[in-house]
Chimera marker file (.cmm) of the C-alpha trace (Angstrom):
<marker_set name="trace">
<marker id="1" x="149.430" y="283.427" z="56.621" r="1" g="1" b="0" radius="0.5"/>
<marker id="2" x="152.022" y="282.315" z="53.761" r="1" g="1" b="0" radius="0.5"/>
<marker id="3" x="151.983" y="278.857" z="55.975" r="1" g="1" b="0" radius="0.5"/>
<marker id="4" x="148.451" y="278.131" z="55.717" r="1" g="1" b="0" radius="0.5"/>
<marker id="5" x="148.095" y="279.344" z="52.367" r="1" g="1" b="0" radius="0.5"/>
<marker id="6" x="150.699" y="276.709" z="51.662" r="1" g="1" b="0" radius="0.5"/>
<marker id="7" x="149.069" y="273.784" z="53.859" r="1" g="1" b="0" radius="0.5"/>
<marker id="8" x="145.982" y="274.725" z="51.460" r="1" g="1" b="0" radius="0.5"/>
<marker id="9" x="147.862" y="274.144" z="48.321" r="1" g="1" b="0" radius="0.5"/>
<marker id="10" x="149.933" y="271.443" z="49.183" r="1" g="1" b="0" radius="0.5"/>
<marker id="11" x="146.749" y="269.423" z="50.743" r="1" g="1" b="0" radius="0.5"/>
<marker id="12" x="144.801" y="270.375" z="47.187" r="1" g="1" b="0" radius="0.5"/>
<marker id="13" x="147.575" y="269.079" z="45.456" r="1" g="1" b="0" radius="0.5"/>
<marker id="14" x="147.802" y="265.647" z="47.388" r="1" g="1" b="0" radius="0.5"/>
<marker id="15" x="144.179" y="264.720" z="46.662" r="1" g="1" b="0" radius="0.5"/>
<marker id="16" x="144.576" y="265.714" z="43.068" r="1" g="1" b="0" radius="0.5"/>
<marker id="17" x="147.465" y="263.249" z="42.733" r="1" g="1" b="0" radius="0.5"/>
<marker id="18" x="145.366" y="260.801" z="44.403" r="1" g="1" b="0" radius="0.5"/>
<marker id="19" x="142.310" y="260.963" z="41.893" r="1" g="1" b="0" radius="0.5"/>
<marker id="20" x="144.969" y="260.799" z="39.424" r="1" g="1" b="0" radius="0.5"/>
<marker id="21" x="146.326" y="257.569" z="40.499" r="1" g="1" b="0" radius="0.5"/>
<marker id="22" x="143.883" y="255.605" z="42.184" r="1" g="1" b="0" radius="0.5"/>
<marker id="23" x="142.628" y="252.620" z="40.254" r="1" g="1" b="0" radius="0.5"/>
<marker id="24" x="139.543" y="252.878" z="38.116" r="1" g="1" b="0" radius="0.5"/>
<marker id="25" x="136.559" y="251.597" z="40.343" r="1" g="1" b="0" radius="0.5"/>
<marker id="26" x="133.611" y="249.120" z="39.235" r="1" g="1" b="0" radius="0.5"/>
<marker id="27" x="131.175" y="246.766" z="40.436" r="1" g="1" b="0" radius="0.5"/>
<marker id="28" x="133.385" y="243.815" z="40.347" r="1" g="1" b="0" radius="0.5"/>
<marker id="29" x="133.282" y="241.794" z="43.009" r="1" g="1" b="0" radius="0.5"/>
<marker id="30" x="136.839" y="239.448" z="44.238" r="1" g="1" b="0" radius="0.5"/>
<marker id="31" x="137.616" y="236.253" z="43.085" r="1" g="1" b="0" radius="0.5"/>
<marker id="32" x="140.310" y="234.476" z="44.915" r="1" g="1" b="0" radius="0.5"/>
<marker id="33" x="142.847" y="232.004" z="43.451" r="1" g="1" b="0" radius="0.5"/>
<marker id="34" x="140.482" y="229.042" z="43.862" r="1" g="1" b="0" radius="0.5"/>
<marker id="35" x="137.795" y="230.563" z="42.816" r="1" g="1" b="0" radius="0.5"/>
<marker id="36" x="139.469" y="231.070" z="39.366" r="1" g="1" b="0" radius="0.5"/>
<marker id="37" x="140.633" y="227.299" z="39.246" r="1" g="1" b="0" radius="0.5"/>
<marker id="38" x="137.864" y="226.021" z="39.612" r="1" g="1" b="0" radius="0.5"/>
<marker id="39" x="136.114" y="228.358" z="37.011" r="1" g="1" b="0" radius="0.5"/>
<marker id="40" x="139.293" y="226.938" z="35.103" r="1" g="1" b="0" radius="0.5"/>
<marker id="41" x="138.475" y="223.657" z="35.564" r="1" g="1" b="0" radius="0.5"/>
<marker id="42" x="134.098" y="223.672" z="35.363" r="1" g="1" b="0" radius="0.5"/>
<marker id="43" x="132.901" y="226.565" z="33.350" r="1" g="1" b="0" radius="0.5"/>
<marker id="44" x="131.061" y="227.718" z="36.829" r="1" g="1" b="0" radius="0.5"/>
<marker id="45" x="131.351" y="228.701" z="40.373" r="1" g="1" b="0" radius="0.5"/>
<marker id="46" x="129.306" y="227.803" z="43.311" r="1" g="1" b="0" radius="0.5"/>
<marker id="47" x="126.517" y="226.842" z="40.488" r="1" g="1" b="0" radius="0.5"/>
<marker id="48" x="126.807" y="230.063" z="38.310" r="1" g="1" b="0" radius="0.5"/>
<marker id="49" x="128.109" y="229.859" z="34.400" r="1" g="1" b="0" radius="0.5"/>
<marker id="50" x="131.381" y="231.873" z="34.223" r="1" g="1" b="0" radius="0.5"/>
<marker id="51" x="134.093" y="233.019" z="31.631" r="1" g="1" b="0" radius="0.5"/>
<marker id="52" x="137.525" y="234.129" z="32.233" r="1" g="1" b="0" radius="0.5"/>
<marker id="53" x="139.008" y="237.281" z="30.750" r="1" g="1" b="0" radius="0.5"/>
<marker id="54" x="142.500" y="237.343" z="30.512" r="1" g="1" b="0" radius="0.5"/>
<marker id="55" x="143.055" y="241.413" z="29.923" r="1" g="1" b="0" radius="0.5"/>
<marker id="56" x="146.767" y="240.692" z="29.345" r="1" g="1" b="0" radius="0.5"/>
<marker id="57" x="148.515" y="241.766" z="26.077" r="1" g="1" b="0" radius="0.5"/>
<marker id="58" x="148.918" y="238.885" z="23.123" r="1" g="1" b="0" radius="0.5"/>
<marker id="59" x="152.349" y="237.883" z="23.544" r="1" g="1" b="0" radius="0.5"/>
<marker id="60" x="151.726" y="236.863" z="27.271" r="1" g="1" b="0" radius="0.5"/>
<marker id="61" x="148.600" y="235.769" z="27.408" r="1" g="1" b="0" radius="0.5"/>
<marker id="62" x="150.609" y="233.267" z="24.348" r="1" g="1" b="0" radius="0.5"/>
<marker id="63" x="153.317" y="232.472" z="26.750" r="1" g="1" b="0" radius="0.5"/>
<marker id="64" x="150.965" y="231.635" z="29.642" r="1" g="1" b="0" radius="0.5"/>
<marker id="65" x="147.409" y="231.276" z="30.453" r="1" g="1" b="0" radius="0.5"/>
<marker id="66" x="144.858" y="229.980" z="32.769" r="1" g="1" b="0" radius="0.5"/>
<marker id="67" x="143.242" y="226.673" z="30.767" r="1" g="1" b="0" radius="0.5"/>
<marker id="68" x="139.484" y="228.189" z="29.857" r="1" g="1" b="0" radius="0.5"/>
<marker id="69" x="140.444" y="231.988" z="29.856" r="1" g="1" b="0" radius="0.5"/>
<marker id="70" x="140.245" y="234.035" z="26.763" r="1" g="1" b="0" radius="0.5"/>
<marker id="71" x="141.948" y="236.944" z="25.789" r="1" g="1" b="0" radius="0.5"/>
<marker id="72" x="140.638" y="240.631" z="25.062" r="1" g="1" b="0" radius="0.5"/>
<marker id="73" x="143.876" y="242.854" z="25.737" r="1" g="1" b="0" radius="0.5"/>
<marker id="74" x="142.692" y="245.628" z="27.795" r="1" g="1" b="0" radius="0.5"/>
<marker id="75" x="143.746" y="248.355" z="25.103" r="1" g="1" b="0" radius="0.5"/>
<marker id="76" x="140.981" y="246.470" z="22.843" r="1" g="1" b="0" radius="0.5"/>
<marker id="77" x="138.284" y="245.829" z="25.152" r="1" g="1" b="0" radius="0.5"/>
<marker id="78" x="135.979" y="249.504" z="24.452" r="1" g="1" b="0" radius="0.5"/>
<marker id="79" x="136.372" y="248.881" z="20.812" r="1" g="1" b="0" radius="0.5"/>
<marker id="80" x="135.886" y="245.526" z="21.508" r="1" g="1" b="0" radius="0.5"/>
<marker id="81" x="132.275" y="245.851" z="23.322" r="1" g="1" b="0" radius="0.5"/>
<marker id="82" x="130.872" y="247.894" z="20.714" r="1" g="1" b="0" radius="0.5"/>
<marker id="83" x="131.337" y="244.940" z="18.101" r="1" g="1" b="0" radius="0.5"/>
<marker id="84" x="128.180" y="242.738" z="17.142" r="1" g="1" b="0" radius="0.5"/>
<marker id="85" x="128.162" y="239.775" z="18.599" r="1" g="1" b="0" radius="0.5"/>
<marker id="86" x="129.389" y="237.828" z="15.969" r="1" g="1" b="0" radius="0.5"/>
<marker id="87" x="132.322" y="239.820" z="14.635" r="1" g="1" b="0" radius="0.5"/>
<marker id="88" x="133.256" y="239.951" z="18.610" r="1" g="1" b="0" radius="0.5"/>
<marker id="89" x="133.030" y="236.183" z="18.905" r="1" g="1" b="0" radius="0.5"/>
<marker id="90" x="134.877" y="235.818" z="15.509" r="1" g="1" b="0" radius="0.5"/>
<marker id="91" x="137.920" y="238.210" z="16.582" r="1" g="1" b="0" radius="0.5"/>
<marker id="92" x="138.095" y="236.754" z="20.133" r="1" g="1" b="0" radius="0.5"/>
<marker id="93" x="137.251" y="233.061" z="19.796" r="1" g="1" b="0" radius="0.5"/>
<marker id="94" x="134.372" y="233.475" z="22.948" r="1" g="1" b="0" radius="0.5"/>
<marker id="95" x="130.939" y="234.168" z="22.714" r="1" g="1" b="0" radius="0.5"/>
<marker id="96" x="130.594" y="237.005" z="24.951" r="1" g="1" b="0" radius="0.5"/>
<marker id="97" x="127.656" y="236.532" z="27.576" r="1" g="1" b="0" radius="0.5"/>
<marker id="98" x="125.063" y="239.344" z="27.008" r="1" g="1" b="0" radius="0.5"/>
<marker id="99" x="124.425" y="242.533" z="29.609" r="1" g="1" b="0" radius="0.5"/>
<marker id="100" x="121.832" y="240.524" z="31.073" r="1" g="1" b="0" radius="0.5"/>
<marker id="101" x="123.256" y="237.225" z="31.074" r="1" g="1" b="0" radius="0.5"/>
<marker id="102" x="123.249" y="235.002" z="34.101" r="1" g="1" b="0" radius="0.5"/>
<marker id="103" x="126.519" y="234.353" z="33.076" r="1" g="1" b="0" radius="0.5"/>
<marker id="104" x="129.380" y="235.790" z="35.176" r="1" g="1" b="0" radius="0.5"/>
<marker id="105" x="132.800" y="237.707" z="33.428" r="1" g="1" b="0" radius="0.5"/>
<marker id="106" x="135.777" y="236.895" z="35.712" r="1" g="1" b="0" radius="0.5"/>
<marker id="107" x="138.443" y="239.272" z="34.635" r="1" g="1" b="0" radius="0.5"/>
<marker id="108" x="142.234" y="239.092" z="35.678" r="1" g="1" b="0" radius="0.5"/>
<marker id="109" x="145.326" y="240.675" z="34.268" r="1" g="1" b="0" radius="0.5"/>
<marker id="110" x="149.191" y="240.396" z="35.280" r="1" g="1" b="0" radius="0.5"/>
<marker id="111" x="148.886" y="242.320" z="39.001" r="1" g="1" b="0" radius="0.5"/>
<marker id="112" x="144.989" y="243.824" z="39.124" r="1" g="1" b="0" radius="0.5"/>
<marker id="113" x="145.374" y="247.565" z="37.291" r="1" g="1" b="0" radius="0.5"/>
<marker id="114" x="144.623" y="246.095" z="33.871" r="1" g="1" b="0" radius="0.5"/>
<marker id="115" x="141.925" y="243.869" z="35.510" r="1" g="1" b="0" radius="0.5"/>
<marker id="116" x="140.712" y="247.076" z="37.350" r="1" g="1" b="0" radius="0.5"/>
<marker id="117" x="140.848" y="249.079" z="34.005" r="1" g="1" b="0" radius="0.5"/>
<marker id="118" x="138.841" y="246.430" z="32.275" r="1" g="1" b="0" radius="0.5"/>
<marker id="119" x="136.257" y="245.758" z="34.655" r="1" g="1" b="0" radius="0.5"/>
<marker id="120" x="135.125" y="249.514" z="35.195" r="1" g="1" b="0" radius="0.5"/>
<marker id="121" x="134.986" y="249.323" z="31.261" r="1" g="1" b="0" radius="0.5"/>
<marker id="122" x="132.479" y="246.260" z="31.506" r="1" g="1" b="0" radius="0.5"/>
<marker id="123" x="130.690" y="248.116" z="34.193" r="1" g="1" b="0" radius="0.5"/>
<marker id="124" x="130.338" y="251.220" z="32.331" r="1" g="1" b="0" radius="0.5"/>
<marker id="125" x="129.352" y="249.138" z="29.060" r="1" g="1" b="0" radius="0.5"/>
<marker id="126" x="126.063" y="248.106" z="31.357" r="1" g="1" b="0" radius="0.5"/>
<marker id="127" x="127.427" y="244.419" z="32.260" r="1" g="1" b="0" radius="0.5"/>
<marker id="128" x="126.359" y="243.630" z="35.572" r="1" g="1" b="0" radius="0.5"/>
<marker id="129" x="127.733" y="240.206" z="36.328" r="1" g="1" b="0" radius="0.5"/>
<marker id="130" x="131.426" y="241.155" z="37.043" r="1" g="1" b="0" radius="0.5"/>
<marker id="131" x="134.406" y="239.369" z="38.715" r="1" g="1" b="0" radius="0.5"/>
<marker id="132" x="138.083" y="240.661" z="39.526" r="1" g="1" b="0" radius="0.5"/>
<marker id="133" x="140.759" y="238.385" z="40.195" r="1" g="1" b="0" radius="0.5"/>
<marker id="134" x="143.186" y="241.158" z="40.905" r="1" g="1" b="0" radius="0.5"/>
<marker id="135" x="146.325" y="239.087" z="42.211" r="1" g="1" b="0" radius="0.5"/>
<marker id="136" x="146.083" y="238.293" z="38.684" r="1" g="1" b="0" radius="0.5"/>
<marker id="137" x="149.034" y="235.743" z="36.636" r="1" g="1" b="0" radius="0.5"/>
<marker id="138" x="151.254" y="237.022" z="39.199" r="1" g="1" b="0" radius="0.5"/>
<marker id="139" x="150.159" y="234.642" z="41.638" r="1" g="1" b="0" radius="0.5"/>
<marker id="140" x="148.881" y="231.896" z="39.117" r="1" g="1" b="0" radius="0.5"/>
<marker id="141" x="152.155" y="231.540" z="37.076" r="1" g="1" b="0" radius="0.5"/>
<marker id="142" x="153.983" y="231.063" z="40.461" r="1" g="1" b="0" radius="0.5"/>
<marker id="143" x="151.324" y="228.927" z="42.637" r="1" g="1" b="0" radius="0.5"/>
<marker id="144" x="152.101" y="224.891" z="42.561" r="1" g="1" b="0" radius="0.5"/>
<marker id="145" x="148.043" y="225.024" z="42.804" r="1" g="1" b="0" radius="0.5"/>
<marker id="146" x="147.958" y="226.171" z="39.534" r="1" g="1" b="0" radius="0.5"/>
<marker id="147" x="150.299" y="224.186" z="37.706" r="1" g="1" b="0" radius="0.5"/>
<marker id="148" x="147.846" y="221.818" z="35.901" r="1" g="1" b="0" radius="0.5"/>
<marker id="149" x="145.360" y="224.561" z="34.956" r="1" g="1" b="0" radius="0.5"/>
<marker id="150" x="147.985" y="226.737" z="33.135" r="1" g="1" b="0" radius="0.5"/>
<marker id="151" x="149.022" y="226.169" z="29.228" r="1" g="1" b="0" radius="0.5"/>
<marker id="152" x="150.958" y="227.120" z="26.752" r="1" g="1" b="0" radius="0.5"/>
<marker id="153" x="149.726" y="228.665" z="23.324" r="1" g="1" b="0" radius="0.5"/>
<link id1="1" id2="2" r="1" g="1" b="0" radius="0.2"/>
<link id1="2" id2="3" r="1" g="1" b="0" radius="0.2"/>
<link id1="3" id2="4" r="1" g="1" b="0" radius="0.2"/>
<link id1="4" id2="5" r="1" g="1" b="0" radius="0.2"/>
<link id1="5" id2="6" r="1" g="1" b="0" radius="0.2"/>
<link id1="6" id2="7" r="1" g="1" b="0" radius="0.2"/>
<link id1="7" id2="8" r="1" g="1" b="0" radius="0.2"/>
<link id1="8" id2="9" r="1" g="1" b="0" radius="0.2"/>
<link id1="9" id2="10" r="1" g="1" b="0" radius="0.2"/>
<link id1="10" id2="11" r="1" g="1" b="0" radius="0.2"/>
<link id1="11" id2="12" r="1" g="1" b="0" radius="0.2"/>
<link id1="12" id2="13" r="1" g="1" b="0" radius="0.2"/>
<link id1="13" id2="14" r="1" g="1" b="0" radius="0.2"/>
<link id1="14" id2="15" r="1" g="1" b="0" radius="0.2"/>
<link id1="15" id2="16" r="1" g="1" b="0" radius="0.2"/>
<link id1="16" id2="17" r="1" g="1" b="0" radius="0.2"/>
<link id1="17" id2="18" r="1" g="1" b="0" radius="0.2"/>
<link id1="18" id2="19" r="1" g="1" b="0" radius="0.2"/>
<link id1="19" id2="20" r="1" g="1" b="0" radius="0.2"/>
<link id1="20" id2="21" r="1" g="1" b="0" radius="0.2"/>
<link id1="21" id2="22" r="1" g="1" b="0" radius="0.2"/>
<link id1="22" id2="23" r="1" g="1" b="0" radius="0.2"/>
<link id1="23" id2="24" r="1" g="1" b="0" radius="0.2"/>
<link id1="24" id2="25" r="1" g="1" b="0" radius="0.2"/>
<link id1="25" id2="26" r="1" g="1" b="0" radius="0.2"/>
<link id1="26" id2="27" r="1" g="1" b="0" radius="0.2"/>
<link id1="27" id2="28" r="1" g="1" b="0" radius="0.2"/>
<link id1="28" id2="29" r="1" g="1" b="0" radius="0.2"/>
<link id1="29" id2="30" r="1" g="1" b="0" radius="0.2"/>
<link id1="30" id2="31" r="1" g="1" b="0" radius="0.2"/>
<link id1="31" id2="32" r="1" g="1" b="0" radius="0.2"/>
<link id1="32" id2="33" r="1" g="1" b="0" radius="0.2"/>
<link id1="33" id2="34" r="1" g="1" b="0" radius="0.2"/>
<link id1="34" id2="35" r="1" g="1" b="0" radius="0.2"/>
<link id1="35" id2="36" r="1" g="1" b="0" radius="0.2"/>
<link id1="36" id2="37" r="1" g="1" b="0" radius="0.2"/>
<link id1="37" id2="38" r="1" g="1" b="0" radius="0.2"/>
<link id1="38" id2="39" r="1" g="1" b="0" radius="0.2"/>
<link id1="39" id2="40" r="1" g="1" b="0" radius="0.2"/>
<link id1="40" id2="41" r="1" g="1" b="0" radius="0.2"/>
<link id1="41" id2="42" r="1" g="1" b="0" radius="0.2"/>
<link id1="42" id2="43" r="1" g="1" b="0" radius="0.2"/>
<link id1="43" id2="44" r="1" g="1" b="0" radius="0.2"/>
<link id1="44" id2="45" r="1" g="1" b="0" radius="0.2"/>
<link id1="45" id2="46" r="1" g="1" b="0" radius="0.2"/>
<link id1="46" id2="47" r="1" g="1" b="0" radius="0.2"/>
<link id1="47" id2="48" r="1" g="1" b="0" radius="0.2"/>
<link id1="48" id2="49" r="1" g="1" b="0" radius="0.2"/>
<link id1="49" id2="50" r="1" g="1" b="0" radius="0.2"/>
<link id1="50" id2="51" r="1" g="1" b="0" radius="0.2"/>
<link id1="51" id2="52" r="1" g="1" b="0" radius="0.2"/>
<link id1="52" id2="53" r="1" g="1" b="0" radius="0.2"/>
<link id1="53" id2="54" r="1" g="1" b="0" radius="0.2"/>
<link id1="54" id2="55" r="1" g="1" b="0" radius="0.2"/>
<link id1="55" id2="56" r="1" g="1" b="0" radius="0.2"/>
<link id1="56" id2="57" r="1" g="1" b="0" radius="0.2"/>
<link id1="57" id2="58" r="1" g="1" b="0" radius="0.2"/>
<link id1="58" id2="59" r="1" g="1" b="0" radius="0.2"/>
<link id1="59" id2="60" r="1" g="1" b="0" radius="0.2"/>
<link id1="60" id2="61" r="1" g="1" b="0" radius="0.2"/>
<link id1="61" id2="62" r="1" g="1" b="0" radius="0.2"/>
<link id1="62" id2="63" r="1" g="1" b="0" radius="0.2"/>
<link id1="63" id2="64" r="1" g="1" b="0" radius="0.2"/>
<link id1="64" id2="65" r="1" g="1" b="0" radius="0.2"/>
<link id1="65" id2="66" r="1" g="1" b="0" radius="0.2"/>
<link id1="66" id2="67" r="1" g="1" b="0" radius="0.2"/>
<link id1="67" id2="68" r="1" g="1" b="0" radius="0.2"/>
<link id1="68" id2="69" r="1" g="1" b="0" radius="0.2"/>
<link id1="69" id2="70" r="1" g="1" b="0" radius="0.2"/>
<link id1="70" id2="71" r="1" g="1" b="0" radius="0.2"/>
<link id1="71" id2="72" r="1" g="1" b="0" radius="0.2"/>
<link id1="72" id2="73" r="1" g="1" b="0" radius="0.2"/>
<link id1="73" id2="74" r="1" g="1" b="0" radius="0.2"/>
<link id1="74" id2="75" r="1" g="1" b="0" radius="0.2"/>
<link id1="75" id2="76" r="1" g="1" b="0" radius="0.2"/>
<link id1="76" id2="77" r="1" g="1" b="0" radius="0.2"/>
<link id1="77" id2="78" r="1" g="1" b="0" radius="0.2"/>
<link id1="78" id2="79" r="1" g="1" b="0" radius="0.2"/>
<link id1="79" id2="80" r="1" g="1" b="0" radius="0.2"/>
<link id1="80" id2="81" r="1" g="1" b="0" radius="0.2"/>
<link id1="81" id2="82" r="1" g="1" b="0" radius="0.2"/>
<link id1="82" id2="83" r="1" g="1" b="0" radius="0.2"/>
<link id1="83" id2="84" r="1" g="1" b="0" radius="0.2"/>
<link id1="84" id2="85" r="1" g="1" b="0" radius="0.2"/>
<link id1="85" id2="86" r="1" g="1" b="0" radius="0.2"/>
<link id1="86" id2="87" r="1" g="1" b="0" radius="0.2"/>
<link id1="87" id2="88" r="1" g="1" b="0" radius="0.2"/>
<link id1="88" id2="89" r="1" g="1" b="0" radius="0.2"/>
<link id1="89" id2="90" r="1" g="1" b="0" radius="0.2"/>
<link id1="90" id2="91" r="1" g="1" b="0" radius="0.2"/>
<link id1="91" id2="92" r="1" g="1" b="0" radius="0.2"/>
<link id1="92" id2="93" r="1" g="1" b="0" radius="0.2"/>
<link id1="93" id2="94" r="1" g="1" b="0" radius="0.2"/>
<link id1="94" id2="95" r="1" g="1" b="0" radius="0.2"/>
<link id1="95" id2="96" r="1" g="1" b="0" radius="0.2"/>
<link id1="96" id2="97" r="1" g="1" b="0" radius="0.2"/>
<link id1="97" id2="98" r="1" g="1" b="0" radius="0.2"/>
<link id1="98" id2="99" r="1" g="1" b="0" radius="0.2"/>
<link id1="99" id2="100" r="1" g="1" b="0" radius="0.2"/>
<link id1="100" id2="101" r="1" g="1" b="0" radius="0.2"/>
<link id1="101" id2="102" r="1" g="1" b="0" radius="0.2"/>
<link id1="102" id2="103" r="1" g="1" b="0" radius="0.2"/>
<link id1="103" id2="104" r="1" g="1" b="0" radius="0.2"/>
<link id1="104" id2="105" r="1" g="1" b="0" radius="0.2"/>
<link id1="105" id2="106" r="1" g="1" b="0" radius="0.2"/>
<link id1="106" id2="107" r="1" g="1" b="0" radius="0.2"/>
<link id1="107" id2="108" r="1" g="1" b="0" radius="0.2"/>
<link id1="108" id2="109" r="1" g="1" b="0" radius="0.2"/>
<link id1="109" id2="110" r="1" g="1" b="0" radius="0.2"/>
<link id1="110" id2="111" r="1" g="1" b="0" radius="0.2"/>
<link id1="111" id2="112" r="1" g="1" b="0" radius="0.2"/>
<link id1="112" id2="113" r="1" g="1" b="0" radius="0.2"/>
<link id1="113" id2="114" r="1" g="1" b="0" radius="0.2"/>
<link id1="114" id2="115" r="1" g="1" b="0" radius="0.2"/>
<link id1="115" id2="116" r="1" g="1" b="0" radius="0.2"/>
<link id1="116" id2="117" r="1" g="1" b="0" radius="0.2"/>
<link id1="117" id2="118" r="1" g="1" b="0" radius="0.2"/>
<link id1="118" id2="119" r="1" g="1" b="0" radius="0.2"/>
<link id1="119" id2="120" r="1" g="1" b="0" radius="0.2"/>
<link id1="120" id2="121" r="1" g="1" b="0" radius="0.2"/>
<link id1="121" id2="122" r="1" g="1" b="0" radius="0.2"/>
<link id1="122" id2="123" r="1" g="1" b="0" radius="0.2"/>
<link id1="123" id2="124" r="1" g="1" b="0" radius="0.2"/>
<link id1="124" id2="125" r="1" g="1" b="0" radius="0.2"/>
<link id1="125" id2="126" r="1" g="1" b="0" radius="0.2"/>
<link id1="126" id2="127" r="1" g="1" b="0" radius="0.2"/>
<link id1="127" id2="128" r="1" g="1" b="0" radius="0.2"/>
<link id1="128" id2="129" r="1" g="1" b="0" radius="0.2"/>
<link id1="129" id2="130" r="1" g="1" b="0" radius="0.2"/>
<link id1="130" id2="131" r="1" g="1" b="0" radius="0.2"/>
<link id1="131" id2="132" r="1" g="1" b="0" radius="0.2"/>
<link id1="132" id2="133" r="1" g="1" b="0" radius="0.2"/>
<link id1="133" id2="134" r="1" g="1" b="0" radius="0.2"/>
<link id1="134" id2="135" r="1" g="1" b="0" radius="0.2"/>
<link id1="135" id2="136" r="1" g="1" b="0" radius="0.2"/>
<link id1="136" id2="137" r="1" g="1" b="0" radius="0.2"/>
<link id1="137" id2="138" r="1" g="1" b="0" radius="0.2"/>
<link id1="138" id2="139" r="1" g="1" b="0" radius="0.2"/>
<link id1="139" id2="140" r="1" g="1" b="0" radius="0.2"/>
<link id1="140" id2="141" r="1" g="1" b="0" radius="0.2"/>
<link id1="141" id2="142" r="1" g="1" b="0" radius="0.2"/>
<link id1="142" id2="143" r="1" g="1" b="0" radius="0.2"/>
<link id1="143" id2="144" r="1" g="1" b="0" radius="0.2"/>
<link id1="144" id2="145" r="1" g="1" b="0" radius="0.2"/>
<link id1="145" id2="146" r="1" g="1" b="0" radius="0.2"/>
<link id1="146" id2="147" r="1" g="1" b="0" radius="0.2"/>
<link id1="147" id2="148" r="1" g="1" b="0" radius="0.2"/>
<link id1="148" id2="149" r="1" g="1" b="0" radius="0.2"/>
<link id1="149" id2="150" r="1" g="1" b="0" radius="0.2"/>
<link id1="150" id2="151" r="1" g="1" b="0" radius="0.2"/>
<link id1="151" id2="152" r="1" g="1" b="0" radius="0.2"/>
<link id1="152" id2="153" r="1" g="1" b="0" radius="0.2"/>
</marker_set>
């Protein structure tokens, strides 16, 4: 009896720990590595407007970014979305598209938990059109690929 009664706590415990830790879900759908170049490069994928949100913090989003991304550090971004439009757009140098925008929001961070973080924030904040790039700089600050659509601020 002691047995089970452990088996039932210790199996209790284990999916507690694994609500606790598992990465905050959204809509988003995946963006691969070309698919954020070439957003990079034309504003748009297969046809559709997009932006690029670079959830990073300041300082490395300074020493590294993709060419056309913008930055909204993740810690900012629910303050952030509850801005008018115009002090948002003066604070983050983008004009953010609207809820209902055709415009899609491709979001990417260092590794993906930032990105993940950020997009269930957009999703929760009613924006539909949502993108993760979840290999994130990681991959782009290491990729030859990437090389001529990464700067320096």
């Amino acid at each position: 009896m002691k047995n089970i009664l452990v088996a039932i706590i210790s199996i209790v415990g284990f999916i507690v720990l694994l609500q606790i830790l598992k990465p905050p879900m959204s809509n988003a759908k995946p963006l691969q590595m070309q698919d954020i170049l070439e957003i990079s490069k034309t504003g748009s994928l297969k046809g559709k407007d997009m932006v690029i949100m670079d959830v990073r913090g300041r300082d490395e989003f300074k020493n590294g970014h993709v060419k056309a991304a913008f930055n909204v550090p993740v810690q900012e971004l629910g303050e952030a979305l509850k801005l008018p439009e115009d002090q948002f757009e003066a604070k983050y140098k983008f004009k953010l598209p609207s809820k209902d925008s055709a415009t899609g929001i491709a979001v990417h961070c260092m590794s993906g938990r930032r990105a993940a973080a950020a997009t269930s924030q957009l999703s929760d904040a009613q924006y539909k059109d949502v993108y993760i790039y979840s290999p994130g700089w990681g991959e782009l600050s290491t990729s030859p690929e990437a090389a001529s659509q990464i700067e320096k601020q």
